[in-house]
C-alpha positions as CSV (number, residue, x, y, z in Angstrom):
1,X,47.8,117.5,137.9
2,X,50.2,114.6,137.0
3,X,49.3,112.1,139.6
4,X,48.4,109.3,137.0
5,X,51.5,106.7,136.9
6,X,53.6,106.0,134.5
7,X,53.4,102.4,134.3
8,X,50.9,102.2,132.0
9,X,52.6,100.5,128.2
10,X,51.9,102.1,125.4
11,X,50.8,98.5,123.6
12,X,47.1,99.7,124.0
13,X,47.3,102.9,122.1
14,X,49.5,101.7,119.6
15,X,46.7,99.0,118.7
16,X,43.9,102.1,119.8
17,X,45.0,104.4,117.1
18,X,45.2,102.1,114.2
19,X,42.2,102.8,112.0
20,X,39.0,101.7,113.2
21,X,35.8,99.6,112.6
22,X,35.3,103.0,109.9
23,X,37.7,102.6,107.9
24,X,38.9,105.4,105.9
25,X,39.5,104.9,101.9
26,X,38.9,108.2,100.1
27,X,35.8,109.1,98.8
28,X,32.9,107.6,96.8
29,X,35.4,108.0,93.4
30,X,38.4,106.8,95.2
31,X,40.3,110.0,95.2
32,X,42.4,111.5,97.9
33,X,40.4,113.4,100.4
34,X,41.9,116.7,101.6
35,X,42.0,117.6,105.2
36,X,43.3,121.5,106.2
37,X,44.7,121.5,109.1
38,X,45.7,125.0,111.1
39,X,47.7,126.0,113.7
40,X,49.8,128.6,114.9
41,X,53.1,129.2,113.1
42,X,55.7,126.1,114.1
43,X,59.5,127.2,114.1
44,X,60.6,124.0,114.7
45,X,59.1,121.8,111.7
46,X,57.6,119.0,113.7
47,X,54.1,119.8,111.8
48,X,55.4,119.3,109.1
49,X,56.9,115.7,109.9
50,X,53.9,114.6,111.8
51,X,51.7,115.3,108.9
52,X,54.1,113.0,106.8
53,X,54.0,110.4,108.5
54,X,50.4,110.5,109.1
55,X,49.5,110.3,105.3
56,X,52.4,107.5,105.4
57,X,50.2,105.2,107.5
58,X,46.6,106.7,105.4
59,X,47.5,107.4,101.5
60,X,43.7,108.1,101.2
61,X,44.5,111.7,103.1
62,X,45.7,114.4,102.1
63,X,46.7,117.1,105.5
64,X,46.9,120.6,104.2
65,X,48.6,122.5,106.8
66,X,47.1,125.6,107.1
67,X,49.6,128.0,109.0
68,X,47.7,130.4,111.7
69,X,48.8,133.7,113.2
70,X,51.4,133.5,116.1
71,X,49.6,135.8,118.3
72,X,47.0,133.3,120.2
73,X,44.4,136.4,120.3
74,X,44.5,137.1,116.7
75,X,44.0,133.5,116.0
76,X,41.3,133.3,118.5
77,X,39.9,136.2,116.6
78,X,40.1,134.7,113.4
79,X,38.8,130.9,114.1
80,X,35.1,132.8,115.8
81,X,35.0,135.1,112.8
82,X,35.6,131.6,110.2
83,X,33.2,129.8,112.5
84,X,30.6,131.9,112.7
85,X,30.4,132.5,109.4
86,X,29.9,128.9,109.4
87,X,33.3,128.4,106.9
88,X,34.4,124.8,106.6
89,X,37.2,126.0,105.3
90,X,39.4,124.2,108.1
91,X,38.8,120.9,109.3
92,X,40.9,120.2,112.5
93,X,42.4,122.9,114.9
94,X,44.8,123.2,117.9
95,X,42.8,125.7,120.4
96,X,44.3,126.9,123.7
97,X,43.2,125.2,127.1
98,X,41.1,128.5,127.5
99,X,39.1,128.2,124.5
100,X,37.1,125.0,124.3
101,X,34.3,126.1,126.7
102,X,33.6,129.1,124.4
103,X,34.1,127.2,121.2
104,X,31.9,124.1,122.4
105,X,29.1,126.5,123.4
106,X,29.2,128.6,120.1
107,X,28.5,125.2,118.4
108,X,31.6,125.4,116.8
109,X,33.4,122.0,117.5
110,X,32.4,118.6,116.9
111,X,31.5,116.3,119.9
112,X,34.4,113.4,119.7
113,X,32.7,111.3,122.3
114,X,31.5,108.5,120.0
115,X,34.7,108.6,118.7
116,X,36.8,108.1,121.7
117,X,33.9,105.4,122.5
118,X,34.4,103.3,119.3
119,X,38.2,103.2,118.8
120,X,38.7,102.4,122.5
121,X,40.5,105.3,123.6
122,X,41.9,105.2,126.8
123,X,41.7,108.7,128.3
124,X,42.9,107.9,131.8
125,X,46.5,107.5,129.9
126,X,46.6,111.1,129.5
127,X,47.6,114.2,131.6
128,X,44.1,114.8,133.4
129,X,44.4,118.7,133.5
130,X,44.8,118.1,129.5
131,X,41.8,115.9,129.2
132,X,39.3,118.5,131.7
133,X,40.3,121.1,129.5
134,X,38.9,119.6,126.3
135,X,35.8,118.7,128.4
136,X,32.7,120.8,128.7
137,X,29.5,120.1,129.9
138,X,30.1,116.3,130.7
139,X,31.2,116.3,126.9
140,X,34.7,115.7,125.2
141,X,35.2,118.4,122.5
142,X,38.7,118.3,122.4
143,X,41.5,116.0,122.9
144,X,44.6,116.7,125.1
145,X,47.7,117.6,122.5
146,X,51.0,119.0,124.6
147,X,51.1,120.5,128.1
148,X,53.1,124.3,128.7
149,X,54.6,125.4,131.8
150,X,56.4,128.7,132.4
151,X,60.4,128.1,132.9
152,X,63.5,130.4,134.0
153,X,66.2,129.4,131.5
154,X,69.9,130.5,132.2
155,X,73.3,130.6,130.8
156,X,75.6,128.0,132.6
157,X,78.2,129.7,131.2
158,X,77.4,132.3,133.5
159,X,75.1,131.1,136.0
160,X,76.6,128.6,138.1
161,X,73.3,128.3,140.2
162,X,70.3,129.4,139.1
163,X,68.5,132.1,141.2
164,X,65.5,131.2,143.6
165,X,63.5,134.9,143.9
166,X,62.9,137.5,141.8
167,X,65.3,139.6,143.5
168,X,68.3,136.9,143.3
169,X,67.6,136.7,139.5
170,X,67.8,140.2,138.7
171,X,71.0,141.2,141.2
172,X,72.9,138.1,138.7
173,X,71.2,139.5,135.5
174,X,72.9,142.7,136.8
175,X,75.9,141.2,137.4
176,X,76.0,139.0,134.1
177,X,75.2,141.5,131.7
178,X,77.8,142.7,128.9
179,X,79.5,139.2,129.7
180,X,80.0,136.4,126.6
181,X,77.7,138.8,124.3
182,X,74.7,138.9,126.7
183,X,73.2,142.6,126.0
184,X,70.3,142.0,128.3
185,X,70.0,140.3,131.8
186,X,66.3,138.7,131.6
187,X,63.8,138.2,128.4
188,X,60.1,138.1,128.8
189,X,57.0,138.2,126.6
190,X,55.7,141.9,127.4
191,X,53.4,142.4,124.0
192,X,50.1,143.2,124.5
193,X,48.7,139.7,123.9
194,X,47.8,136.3,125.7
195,X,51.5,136.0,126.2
196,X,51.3,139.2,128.6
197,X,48.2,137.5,130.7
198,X,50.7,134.3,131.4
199,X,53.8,136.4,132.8
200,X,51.2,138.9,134.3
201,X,49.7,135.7,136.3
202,X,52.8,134.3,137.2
203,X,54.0,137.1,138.9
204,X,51.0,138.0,140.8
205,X,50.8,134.1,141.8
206,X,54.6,134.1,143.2
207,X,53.7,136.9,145.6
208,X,49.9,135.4,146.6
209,X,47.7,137.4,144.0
210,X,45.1,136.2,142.0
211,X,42.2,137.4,139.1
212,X,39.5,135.4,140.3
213,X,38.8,133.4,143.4
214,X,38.0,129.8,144.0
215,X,33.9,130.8,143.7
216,X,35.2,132.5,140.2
217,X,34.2,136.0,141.5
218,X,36.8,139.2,141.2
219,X,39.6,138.9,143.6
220,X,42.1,140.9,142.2
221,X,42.5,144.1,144.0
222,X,44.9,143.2,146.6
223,X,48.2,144.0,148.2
224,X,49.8,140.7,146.7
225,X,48.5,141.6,143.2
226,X,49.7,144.8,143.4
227,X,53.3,144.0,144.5
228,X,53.3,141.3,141.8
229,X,52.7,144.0,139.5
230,X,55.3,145.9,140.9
231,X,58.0,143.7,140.7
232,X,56.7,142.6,136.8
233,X,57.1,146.6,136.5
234,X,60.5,147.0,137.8
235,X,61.8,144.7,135.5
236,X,60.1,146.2,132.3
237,X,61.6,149.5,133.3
238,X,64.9,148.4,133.8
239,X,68.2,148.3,131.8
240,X,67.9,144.6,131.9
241,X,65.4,144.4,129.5
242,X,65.4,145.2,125.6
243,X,64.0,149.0,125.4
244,X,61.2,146.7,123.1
245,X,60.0,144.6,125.8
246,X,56.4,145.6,124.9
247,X,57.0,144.4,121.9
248,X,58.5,140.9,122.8
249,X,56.8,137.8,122.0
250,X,57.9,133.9,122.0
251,X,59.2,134.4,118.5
252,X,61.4,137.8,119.2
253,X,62.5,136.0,123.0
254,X,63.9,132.8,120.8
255,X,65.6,134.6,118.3
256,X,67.4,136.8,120.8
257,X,68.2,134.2,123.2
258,X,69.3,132.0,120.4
259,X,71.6,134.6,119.2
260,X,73.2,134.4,123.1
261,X,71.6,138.1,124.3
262,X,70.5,137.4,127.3
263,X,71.3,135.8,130.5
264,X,68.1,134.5,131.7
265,X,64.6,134.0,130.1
266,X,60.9,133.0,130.8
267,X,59.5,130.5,128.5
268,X,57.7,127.4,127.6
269,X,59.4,124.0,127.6
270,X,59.5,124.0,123.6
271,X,62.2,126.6,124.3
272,X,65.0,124.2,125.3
273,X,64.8,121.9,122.2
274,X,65.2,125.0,119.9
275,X,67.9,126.6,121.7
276,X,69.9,123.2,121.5
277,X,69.5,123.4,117.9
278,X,72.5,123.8,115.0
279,X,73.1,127.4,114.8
280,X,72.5,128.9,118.3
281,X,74.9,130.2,120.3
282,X,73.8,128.8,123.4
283,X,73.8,125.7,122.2
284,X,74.7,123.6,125.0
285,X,74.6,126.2,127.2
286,X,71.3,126.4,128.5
287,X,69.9,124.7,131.6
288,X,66.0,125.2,133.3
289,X,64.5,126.2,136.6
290,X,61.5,127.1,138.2
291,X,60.6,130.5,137.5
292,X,62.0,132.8,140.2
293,X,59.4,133.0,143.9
294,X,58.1,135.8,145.2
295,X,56.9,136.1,148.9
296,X,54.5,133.1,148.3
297,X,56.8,130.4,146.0
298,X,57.3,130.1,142.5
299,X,54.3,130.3,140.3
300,X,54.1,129.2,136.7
301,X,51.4,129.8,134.2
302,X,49.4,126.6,133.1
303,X,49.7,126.3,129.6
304,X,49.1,124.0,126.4
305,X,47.0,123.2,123.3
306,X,44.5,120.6,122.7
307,X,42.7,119.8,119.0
308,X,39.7,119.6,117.8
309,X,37.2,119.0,114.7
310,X,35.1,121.7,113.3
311,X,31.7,121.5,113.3
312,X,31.5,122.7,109.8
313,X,33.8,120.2,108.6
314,X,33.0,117.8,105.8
315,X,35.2,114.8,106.6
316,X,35.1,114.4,110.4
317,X,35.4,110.8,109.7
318,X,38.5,111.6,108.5
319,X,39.5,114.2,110.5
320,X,39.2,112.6,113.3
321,X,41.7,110.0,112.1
322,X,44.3,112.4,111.9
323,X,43.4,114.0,115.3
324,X,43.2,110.5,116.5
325,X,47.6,109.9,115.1
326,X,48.2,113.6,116.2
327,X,47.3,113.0,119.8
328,X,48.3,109.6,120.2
329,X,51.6,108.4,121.0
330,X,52.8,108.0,117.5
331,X,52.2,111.8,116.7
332,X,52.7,113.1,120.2
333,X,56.5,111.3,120.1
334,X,57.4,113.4,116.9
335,X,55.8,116.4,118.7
336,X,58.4,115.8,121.7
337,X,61.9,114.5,119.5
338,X,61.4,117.8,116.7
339,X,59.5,119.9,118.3
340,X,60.4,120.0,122.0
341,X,56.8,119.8,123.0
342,X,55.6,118.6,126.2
343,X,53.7,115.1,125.9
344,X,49.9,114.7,127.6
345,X,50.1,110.8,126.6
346,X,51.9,109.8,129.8
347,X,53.8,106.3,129.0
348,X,56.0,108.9,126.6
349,X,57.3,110.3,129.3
350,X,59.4,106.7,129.8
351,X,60.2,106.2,126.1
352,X,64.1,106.4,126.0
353,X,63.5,108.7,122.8
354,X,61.5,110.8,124.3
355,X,63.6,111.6,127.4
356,X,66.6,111.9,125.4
357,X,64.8,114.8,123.2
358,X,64.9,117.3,126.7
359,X,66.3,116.7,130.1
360,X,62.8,118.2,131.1
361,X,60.6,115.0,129.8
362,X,62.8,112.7,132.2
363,X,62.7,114.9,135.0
364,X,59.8,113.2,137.5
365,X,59.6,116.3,139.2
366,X,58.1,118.0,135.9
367,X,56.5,115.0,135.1
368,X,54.4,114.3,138.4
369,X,54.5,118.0,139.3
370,X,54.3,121.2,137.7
371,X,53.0,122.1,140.7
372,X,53.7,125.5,141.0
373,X,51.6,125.6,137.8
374,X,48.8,128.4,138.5
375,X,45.8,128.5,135.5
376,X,44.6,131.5,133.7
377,X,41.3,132.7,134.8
378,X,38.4,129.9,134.6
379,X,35.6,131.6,133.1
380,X,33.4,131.4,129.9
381,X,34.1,135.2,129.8
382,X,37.9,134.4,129.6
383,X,38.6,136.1,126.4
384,X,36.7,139.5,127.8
385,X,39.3,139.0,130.9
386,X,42.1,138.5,129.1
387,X,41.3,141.5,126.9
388,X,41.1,143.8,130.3
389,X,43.9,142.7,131.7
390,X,46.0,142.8,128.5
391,X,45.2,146.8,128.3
392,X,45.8,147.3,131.9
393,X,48.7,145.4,132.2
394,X,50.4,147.3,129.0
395,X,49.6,150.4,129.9
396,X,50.9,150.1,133.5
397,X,54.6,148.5,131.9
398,X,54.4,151.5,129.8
399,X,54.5,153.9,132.6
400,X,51.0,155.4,131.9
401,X,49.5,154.4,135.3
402,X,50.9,152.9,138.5
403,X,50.4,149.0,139.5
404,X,48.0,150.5,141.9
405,X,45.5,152.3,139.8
406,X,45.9,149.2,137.4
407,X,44.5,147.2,140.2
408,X,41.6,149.3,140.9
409,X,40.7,150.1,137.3
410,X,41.3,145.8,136.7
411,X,38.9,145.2,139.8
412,X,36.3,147.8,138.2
413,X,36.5,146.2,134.7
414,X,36.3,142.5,135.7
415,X,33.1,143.1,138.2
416,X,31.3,144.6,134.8
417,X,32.0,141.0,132.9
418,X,32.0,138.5,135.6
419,X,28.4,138.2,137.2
């Protein structure tokens, strides 16, 4: 996905996201215009600082941040139901790389093609995986915010190397646990939500399973899937694992791991920033890996976020200013120094400020890689997928059905949705 180089400078997008032949200056009377921005919740206050200096360089806008469930499902949920409805409540949103198909064809974004067009922007500077997933239909609807990759973090105050398999990682956790305050051996996000579908995928992928095929039919029932499962089983049945793993999302997994509970952990690169933060315990501490192989490598799930304008909007002018700062290098820079968020602008990655914010952002490997990186189902049904094998999945961790039947009853579910 990262093949682009990095020489590009990042002279032409510093002079590409200034304002425009439209220039922006309030309304007919002069007044502020308000823009309402939402996302999901943001722990780490880089929203906040981004949005600052935003109306810094425009004193004509006004962002309104408008703070949006955690859950990626529930906010999923609640953007069709505003949209719908046809609410222009909100103005500019951050939408999963899985939703932008769905929302483009629902009419509920706002084409940014003439924008790009007008102001010159060069998309070729940006992650290309991150630009295809704001595309639909030869159209841009979406433009590339931060990139997410799943990562094994680890104590290295009690992890001198970090573990290649699944196997290696949990005979360590085993061996780690009850040492320098670490309760458990391993965190993961087991709550029945998109978080689920991520770890779900990259442990099927690590052992050779996968949802769909390359022709996007049903190509889950198999013996890799099922020991995938397995294995993701094992561990949410184990002692090394809070008794609420089920309940365990990114919030819960960064407030325990802060607090120096664990030994290992699976999230996204956002996680390192905030754990080197005043006030955790691991400060210091921490260090990344790929996420532990099964019989078939290491597999991690392809993430991110990309923004967009809403259809129902009133100022896309001016929306699209802000979406234009947010995603540039100017707003994606903040992103990465306060909120530990992966750039898609490439030249960042060899801004001295930017490497310096996470030993992730000036490893080339990560930058040119993420190879193991497998996606999330590609379907326009995605959100019917996810939903099955959310239910499966937590039902199976729970110790209602075996990985087996989970399969099968998957396999059943998904050949009713996907044509």
């Amino acid at each position: 996905m990262l093949t682009v180089g990095l020489s590009a400078s990042l002279t032409f997008a510093l002079a590409a996201c200034g304002s425009g032949s439209d220039e922006v200056k309030g309304d007919d009377n002069g007044k502020k215009i308000t823009l309402t921005y939402a996302r999901g919740k943001d722990q780490t206050g880089a929203t906040t600082k981004l949005i600052k200096a935003f109306e810094k360089e425009h004193p004509n806008i006004r962002v309104k941040f408008k703070e949006m469930p955690s859950d990626t499902g529930v906010s999923h949920d609640q953007y069709v139901t505003m949209f719908s409805g046809g609410s222009g409540e909100i103005d500019i949103f951050d939408l999963d790389v899985i939703w932008p198909a769905e929302f483009a064809q629902a009419g509920y974004l706002e084409p940014l093609d003439r924008y790009i067009q007008r102001d010159r922007i060069e998309l070729d500077n940006y992650v290309e995986g991150a630009v295809d997933a704001g595309n639909y239909n030869g159209q841009q609807w979406a433009m590339p915010k931060f990139m997410d990759a799943g990562l094994l973090y680890y104590r290295t105050d009690l992890v001198k190397k970090a573990p290649k398999t699944w196997d290696e990682m949990m005979e360590q956790a085993k061996e780690q646990k009850g040492k320098n305050g670490a309760k458990y051996g391993y965190l993961f996000q087991g709550k029945q939500y998109e978080g689920l579908v991520c770890n779900f995928v990259e442990f099927i992928g690590s052992y050779g399973g996968q949802v769909l095929d390359e022709q996007g039919k049903v190509a889950i029932n198999s013996p890799e899937t099922v020991k995938g499962l397995k294995k993701m089983t094992e561990l949410a049945g184990s002692d090394l694992v809070p008794g609420n793993v089920t309940a365990i999302t990114e919030i819960e997994t960064d407030a325990i791991y802060g607090e120096g509970q664990a030994v290992f952990d699976r999230q996204w690169p956002y996680h390192y920033t905030k754990m080197n933060e005043e006030g955790s315990k691991v400060k210091g501490k921490v260090a990344v890996a790929p996420l532990p192989a099964g019989d078939k490598g290491s597999a991690a799930a392809l993430g991110g976020w990309v923004s967009g304008i809403n259809k129902n909007s009133k100022h896309k002018k001016e929306a699209w200013e802000f979406i234009k700062f947010m995603t540039g290098p100017e707003g994606q820079k903040i992103s990465a120094i306060d909120g530990g968020l992966a750039p898609t602008y490439i030249p960042l990655f060899e801004d001295d400020e930017v490497k310096k914010a996470s030993p992730l952002f000036k490893d080339k490997n990560y930058v040119e890689g993420l190879k193991s990186a497998v996606s999330r189902p590609v379907s326009p049904e995605y959100p019917k997928i996810s939903d099955i094998i959310q239910v499966e999945v937590s039902k199976t961790l729970a110790g209602k059905q075996t990985p087996e039947a989970a399969v099968k009853s998957m396999e059943k579910k998904l050949q009713e949705v996907v044509k």
